[in-house]
C-alpha positions in Angstrom: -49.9 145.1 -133.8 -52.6 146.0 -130.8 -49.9 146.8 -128.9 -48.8 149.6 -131.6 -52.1 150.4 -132.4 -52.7 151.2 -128.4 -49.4 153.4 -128.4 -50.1 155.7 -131.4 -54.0 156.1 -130.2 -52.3 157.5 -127.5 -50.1 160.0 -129.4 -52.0 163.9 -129.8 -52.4 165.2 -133.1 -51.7 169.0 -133.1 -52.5 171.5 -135.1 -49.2 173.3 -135.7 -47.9 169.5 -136.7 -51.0 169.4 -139.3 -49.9 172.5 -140.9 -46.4 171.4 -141.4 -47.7 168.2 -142.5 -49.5 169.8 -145.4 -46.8 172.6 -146.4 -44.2 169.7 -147.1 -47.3 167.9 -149.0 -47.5 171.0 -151.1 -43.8 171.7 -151.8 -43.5 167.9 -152.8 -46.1 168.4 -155.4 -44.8 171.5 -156.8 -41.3 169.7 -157.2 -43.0 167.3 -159.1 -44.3 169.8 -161.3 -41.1 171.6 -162.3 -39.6 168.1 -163.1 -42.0 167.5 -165.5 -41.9 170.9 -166.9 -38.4 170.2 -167.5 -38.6 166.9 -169.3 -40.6 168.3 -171.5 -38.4 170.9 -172.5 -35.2 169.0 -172.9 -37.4 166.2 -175.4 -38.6 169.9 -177.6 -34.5 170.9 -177.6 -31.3 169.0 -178.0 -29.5 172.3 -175.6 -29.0 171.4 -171.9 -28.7 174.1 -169.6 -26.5 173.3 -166.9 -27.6 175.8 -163.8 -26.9 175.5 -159.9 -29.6 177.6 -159.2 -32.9 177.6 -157.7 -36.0 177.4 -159.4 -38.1 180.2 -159.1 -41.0 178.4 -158.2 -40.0 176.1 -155.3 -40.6 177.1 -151.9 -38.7 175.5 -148.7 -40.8 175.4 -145.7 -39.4 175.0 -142.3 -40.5 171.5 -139.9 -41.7 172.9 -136.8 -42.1 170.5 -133.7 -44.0 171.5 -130.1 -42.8 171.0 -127.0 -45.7 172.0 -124.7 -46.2 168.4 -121.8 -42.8 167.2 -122.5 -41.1 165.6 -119.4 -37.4 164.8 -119.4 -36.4 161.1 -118.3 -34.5 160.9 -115.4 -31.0 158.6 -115.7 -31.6 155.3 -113.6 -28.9 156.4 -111.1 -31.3 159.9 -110.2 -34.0 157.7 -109.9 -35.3 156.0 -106.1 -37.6 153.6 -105.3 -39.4 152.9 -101.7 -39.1 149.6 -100.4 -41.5 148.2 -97.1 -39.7 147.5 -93.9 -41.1 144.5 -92.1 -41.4 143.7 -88.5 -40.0 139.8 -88.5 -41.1 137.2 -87.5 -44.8 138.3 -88.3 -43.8 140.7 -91.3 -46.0 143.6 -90.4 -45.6 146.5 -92.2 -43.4 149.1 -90.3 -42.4 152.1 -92.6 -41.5 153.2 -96.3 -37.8 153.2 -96.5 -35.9 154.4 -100.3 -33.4 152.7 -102.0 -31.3 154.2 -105.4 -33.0 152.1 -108.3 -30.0 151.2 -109.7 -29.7 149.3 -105.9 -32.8 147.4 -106.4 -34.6 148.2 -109.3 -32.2 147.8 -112.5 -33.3 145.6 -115.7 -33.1 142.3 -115.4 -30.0 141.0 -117.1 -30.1 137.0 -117.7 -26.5 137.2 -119.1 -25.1 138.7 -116.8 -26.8 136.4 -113.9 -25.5 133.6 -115.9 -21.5 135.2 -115.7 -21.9 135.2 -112.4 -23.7 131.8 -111.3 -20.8 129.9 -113.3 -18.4 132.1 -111.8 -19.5 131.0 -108.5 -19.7 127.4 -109.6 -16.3 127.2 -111.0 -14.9 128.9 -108.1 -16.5 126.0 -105.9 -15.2 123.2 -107.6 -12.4 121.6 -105.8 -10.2 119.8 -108.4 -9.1 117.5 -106.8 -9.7 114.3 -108.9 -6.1 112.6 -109.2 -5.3 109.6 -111.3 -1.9 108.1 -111.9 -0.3 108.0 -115.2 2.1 104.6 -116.7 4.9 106.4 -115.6 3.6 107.0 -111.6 2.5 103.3 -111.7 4.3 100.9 -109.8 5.5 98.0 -111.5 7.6 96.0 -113.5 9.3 97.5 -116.6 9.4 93.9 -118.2 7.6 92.9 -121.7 4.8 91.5 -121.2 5.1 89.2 -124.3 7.7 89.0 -127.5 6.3 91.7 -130.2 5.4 88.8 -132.4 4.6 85.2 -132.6 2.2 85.1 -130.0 -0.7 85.9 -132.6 -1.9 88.6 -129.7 -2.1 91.9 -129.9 1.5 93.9 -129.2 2.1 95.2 -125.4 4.6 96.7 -123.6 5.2 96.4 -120.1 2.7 95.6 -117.1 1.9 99.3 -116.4 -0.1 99.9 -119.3 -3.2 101.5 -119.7 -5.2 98.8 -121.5 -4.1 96.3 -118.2 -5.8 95.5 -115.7 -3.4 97.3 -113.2 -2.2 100.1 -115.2 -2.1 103.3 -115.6 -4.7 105.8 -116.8 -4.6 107.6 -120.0 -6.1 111.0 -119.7 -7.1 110.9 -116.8 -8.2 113.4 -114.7 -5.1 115.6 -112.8 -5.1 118.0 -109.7 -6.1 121.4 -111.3 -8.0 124.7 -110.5 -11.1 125.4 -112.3 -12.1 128.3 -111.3 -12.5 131.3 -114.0 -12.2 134.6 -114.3 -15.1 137.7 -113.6 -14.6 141.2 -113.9 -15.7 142.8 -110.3 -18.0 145.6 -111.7 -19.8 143.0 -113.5 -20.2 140.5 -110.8 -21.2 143.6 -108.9 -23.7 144.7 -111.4 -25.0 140.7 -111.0 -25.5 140.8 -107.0 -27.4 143.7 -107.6 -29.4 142.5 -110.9 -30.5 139.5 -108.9 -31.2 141.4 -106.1 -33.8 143.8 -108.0 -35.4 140.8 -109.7 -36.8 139.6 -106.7 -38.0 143.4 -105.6 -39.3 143.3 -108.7 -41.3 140.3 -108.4 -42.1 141.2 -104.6 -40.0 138.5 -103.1 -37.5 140.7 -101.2 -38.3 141.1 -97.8 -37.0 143.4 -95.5 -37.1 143.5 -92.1 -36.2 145.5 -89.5 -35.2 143.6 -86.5 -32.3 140.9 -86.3 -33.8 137.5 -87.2 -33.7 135.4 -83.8 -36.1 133.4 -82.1 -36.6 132.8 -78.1 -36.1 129.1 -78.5 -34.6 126.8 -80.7 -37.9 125.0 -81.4 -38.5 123.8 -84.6 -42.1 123.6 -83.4 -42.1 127.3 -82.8 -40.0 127.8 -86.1 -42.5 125.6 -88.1 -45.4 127.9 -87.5 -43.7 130.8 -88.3 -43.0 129.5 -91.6 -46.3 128.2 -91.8 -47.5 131.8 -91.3 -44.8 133.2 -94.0 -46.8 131.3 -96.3 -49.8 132.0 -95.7 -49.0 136.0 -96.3 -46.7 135.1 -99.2 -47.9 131.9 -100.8 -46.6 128.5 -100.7 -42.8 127.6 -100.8 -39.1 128.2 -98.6 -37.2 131.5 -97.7 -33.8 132.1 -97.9 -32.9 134.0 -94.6 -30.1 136.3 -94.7 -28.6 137.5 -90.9 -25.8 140.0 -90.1 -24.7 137.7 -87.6 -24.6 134.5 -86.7 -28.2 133.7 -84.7 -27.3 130.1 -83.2 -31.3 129.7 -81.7 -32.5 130.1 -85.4 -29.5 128.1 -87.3 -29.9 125.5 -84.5 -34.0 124.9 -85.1 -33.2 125.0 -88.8 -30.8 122.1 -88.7 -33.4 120.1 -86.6 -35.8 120.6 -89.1 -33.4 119.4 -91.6 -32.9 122.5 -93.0 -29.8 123.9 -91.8 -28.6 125.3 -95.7 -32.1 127.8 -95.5 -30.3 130.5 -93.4 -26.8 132.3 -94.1 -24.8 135.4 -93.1 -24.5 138.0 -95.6 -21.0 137.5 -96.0 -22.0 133.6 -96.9 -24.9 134.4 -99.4 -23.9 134.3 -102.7 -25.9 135.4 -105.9 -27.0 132.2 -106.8 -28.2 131.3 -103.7 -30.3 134.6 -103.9 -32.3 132.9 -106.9 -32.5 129.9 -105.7 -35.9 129.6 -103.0 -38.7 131.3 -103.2 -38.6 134.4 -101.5 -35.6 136.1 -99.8 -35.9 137.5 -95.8 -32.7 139.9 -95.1 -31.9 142.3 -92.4 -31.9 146.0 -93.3 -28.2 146.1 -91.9 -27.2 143.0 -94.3 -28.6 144.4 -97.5 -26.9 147.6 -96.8 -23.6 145.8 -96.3 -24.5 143.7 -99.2 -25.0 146.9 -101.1 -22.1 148.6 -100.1 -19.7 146.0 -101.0 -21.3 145.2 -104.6 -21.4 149.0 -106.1 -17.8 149.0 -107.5 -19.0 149.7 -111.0 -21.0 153.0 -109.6 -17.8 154.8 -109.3 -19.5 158.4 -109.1 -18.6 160.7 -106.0 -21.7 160.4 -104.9 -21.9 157.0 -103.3 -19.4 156.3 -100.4 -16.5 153.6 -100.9 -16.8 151.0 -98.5 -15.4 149.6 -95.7 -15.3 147.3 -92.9 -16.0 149.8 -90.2 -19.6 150.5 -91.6 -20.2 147.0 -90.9 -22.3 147.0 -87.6 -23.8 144.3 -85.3 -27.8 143.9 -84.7 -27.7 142.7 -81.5 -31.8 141.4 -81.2 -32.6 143.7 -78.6 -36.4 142.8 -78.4 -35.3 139.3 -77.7 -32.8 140.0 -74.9 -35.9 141.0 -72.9 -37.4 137.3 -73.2 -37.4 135.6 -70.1 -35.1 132.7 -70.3 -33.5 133.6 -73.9 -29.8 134.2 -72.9 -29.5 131.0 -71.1 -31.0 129.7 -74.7 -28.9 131.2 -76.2 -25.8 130.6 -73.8 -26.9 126.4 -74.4 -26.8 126.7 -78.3 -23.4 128.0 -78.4 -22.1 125.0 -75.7 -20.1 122.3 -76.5 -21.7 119.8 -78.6 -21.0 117.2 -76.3 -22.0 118.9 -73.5 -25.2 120.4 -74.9 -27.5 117.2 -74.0 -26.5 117.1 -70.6 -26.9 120.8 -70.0 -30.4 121.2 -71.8 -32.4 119.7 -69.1 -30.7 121.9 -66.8 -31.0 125.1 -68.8 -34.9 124.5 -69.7 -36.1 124.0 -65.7 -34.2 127.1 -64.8 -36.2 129.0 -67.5 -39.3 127.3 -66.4 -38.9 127.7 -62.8 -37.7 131.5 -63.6 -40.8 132.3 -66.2 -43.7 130.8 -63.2 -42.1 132.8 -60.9 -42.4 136.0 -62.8 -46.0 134.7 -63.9 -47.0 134.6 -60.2 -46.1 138.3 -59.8 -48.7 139.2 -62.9 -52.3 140.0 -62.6 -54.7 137.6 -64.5 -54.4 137.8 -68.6 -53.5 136.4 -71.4 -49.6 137.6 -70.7 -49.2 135.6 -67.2 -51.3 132.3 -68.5 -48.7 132.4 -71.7 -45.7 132.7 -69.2 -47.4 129.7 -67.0 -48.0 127.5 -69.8 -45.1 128.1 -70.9 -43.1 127.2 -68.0 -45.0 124.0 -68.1 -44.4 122.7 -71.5 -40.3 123.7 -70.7 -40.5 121.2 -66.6 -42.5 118.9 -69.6 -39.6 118.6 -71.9 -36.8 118.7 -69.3 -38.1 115.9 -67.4 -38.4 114.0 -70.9 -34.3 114.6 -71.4 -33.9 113.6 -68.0 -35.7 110.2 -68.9 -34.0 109.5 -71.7 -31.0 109.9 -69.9 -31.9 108.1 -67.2 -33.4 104.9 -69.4 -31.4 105.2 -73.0 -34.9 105.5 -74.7 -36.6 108.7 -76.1 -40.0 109.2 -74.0 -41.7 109.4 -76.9 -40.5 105.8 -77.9 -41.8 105.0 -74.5 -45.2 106.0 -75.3 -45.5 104.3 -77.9 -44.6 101.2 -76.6 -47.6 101.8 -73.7 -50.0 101.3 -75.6 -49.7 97.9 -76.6 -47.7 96.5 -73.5 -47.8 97.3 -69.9 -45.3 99.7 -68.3 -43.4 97.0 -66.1 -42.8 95.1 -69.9 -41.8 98.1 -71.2 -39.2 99.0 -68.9 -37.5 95.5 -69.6 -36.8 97.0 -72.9 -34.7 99.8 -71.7 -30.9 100.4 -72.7 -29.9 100.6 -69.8 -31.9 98.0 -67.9 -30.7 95.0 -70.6 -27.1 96.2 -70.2 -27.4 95.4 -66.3 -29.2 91.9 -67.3 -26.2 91.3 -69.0 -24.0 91.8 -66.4 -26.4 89.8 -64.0 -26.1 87.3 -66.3 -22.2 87.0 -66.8 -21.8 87.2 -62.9 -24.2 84.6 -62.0 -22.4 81.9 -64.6 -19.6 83.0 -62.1 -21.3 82.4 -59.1 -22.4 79.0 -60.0 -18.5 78.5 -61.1 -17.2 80.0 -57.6 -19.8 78.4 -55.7 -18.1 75.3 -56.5 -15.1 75.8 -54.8 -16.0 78.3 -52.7 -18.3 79.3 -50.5 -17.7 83.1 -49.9 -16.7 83.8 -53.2 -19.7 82.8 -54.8 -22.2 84.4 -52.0 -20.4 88.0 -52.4 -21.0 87.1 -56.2 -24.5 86.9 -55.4 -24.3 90.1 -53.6 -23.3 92.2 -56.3 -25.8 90.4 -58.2 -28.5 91.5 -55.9 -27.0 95.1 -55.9 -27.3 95.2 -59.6 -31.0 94.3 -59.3 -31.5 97.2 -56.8 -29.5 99.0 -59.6 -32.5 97.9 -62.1 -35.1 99.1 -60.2 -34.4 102.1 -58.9 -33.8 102.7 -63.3 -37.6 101.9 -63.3 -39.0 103.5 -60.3 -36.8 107.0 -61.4 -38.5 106.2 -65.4 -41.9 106.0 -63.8 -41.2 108.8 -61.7 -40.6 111.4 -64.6 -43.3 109.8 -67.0 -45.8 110.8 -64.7 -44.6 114.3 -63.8 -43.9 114.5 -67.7 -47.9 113.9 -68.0 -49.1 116.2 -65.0 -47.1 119.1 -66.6 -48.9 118.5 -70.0 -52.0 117.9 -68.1 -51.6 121.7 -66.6 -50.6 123.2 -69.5 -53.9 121.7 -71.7 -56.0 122.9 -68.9 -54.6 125.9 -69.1 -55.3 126.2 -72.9 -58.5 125.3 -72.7 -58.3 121.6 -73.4 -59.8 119.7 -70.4 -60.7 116.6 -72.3 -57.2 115.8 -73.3 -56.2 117.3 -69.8 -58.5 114.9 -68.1 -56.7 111.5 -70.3 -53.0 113.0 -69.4 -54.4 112.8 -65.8 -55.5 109.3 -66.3 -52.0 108.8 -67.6 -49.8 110.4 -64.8 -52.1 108.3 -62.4 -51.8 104.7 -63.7 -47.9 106.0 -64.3 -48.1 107.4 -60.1 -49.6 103.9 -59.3 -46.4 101.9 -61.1 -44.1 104.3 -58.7 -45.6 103.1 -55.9 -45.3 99.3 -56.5 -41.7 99.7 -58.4 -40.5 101.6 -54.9 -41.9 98.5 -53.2 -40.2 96.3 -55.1 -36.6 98.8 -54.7 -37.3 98.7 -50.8 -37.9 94.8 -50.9 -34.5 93.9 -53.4 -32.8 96.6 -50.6 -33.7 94.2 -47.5 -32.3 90.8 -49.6 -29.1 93.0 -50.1 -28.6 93.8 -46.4 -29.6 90.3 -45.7 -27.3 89.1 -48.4 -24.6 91.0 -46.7 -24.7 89.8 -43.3 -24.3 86.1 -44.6 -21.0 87.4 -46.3 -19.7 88.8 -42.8 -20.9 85.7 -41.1 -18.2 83.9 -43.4 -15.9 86.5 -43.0 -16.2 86.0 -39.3 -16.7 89.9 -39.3 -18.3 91.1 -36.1 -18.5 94.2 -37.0 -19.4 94.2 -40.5 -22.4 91.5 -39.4 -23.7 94.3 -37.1 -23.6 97.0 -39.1 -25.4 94.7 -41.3 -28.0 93.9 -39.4 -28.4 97.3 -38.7 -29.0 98.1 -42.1 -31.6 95.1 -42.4 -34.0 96.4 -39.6 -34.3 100.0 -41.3 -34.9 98.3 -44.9 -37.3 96.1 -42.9 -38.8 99.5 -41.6 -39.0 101.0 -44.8 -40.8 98.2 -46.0 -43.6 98.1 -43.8 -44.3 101.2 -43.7 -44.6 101.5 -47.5 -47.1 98.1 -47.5 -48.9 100.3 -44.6 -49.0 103.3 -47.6 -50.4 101.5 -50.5 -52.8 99.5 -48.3 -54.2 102.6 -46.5 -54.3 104.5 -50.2 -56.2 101.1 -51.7 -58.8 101.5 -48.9 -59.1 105.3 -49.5 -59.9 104.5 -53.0 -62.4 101.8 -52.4 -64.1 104.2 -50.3 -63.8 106.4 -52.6 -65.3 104.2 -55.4 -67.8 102.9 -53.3 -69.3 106.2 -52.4 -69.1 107.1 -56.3 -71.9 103.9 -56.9 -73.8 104.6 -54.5 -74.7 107.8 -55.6 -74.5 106.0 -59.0 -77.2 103.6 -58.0 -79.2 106.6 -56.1 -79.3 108.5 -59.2 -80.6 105.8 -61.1 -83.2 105.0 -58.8 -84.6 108.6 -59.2 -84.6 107.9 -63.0 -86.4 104.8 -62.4 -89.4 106.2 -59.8 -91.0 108.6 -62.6 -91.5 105.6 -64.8 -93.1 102.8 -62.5 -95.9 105.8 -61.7 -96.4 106.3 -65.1 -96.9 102.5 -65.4 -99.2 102.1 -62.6 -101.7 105.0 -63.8 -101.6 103.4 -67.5 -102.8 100.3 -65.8 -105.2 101.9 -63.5 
């Protein structure tokens, strides 16, 4: 009732409809007046006059209406309405762009949506659920037992549907479930569903092909975190023109691969299903064109497969380092992990080098940083490549246990300690009967150790350059406490590559040494030289890398030492102000 109350306040009264109003008052009443003239003259005289003629005394006066303000209502399909172009993947406002409203602003029609969402679900459904009947059973034919005497219930033969065994009555059969829509209503629904959400403000349009420079869910997780902080809480559907493997790829990481689809794979319930829909310009159009067969008015162009075009992200192709992204996301599956590490230190090494050529800003410290956090995770493939565990795994298993325990636990290192372990049960068989055998046993045992740890010096190699490239990259951001404990990490990490190449050099030498015993046996003169050859550069190698870490240990007692002593002056300093003090109070 307040609503029509509110809508006739708003209706004028005007004059010329006041007049009217009390001419036909007035002719009413003088109708009533003859009437009862009349009834009183047939109850005076039994005589009816039968006349078609008009009484003298009425007056017909003629309805007038005005039409001063009136505005004609234009048909939906004259109508427009302006939709916002968006700049992806920060959605800034570009331009005002229009659309026909019965494109994206029609009524919104939960019948028809419903049609259609069946329609699609039906059409999905595979039908192929199969069971077999008594007569596709195999079996026996026999009577199971006589009709009667038994005092059991009657049965036929084995393949019977209440045995265990049998057939299936009614079950279900190979079949196609999929119904029927008219096009030009299905159309109609595309369109419905897509006006609902322009309704609500949950179409978004943007101008630009949807790509990112990186398959990073990282980099793909702030942008949605920035979606929602324009648009409110909840997912996007993201509708592409083509294919975009860097964005697909990043989705599927974050586990959710189903969030982005072609136009051609979009379907109308899937355009009511998230919260908010992001499409290309070029897909909606295409989308548009190929859902208007019930507009069938010359005015709108048929469509066809040649007005499909590609959006190629131009803005993108610019990016240092995107095409060979891009080039990695569309390898091989199989050969994608061990082209990655590859593919992200030419991008870094490509990005610093441009960076060196910029003048100070914010543009060459992004490009550096950058370049940094790419070497970073390259060198962290590389190490899980190298040791069969992820680095982060690695990490985690540094802080409660030292690095040389850790590296016990690698996949790789336990698969050679099984091999040592099979092959020195056969050198202690060999040995037995023979000499030789069993010592070139223990050779390839000795190799496999070398094997070991050159694993760990290589692990302990990349972990530390892994932290001095996230060391850089923090400093470069602004974060020199957390810079300052990566660099206490890279240096305990430079300090195990040391020792663990001491060790390599050391297992090398009982190799060489292991190998001129074998030639002695052999009685081979020349292997035994080439041998010994080999042990006097190991032995070289050795020394001078003792020599190394003894001169660097008595740099950094120096070092240290110097550091206390100024320690210890400084405190002195600190202390003189306060025995003064003391000796004046006592004074």
């Amino acid at each position: 009732m307040r609503g029509v109350t509110h809508q006739l306040s708003r209706l004028s009264i005007r004059q010329d409809a006041l007049c009217a109003r009390c001419t036909v008052r007035q002719t009413a009443l003088t109708q009533y007046n003859i009437l009862t003239a009349r009834k009183k003259s047939l109850s005076s005289s039994f005589a009816r006059a039968i006349s078609t003629s008009t009484a003298s005394k009425v007056s017909v006066s003629s309805i007038t209406t005005s039409t001063d303000g009136f505005v004609p209502i234009k048909p939906i399909a004259e109508q427009t309405v302006l939709a916002t172009i968006h700049q992806f993947p920060s959605l800034e406002p570009l331009r005002f762009e229009t659309y026909p409203a019965n494109h994206l602003y029609l009524p919104t029609r939960r019948d028809i949506l419903h049609r259609a969402v069946i329609y699609e679900g039906d059409m999905t459904r595979l039908g192929t659920a199969s069971t077999k009947t008594r007569h596709e059973v195999r079996g026996s034919r026999k009577k199971v037992r006589p009709q009667k005497g038994s005092g059991a219930a009657r049965l036929g033969d084995k393949k019977s549907p209440m045995l265990r065994g049998g057939g299936v009555a009614f079950g279900p059969h190979p079949r196609d479930f999929s119904t029927e829509l008219q096009k030009k209503v299905y159309d109609l629904a595309w369109r419905t569903a897509l006006s609902y959400r322009f309704r609500k403000g949950e179409l978004i349009i943007v101008d630009n092909a949807m790509e990112i420079e990186s398959p990073s869910p990282r980099l793909l997780g702030d942008i949605f975190k920035h979606h929602e902080k324009l648009r409110g809480r909840g997912r996007s559907l993201l509708v592409t023109l083509e294919e975009r493997p860097l964005l697909e790829q990043a989705l599927v990481e974050m586990d959710r691969g189903e969030q982005t689809l072609t136009w051609e794979e979009v379907d109308v319930k899937n355009l009511l299903e998230l919260s908010r829909v992001i499409i290309e310009r070029d897909a909606l159009k295409n989308i548009l064109l190929t859902h208007q067969e019930d507009l069938t008015h010359r005015s709108i162009t048929p469509w066809h497969k040649s007005l499909v075009r590609s959006s190629p992200p131009e803005e993108l192709e610019s990016t240092i380092g995107w095409q060979e992204f891009r080039a990695l996301s569309l390898t091989d599956p199989k050969k994608k992990d061990a082209a990655r590490a590859d593919a992200y230190e030419s991008v870094a090494s490509t990005r610093y080098t441009y960076a060196e050529t910029l003048s100070a800003g914010p543009k060459r410290t992004g490009l550096t940083i950058s370049a940094y956090d790419l070497l970073a995770e390259a060198k962290e493939l590389r190490f899980a490549q190298m040791t069969g565990l992820p680095f982060r795994d690695y990490m985690r298993l540094t802080e409660n246990m030292e690095a040389s325990d850790v590296a016990l636990s690698f996949p790789r290192i336990q698969a050679l300690d099984y091999q040592i372990g099979v092959k020195s049960d056969l050198a202690t068989t060999a040995a037995e009967t023979s000499r030789q055998k069993g010592e070139e046993l223990m050779t390839e045992i000795r190799e496999l150790e070398v094997q070991k740890l050159e694993i760990q010096y290589e692990a302990a190699l990349l972990a530390a350059q892994v932290h001095e490239h996230v060391a850089e990259s923090q400093t470069l951001s602004g974060d020199e406490a957390a810079a300052e404990d990566t660099l206490s990490l890279a240096s305990s990490e430079r300090t195990n590559v040391d020792l663990v190449q001491l060790q390599m050099l050391e297992a090398r030498l009982e190799v060489a040494k292991q190998k001129v015993l074998v030639a002695g046996l052999k009685r081979d003169f020349g292997g035994v030289k080439k041998a010994q050859e080999e042990v006097t550069q190991c032995t070289e190698l050795v020394e001078g890398k003792r020599n190394e870490i003894e001169a660097w240990d008595a740099q950094m007692a120096e070092i240290e030492g110097a550091e206390e002593a100024e320690v210890a002056q400084v405190e002195e300093v600190k202390a003189e102000p306060v025995v003064e003090v003391k000796k004046e109070e006592k004074r």
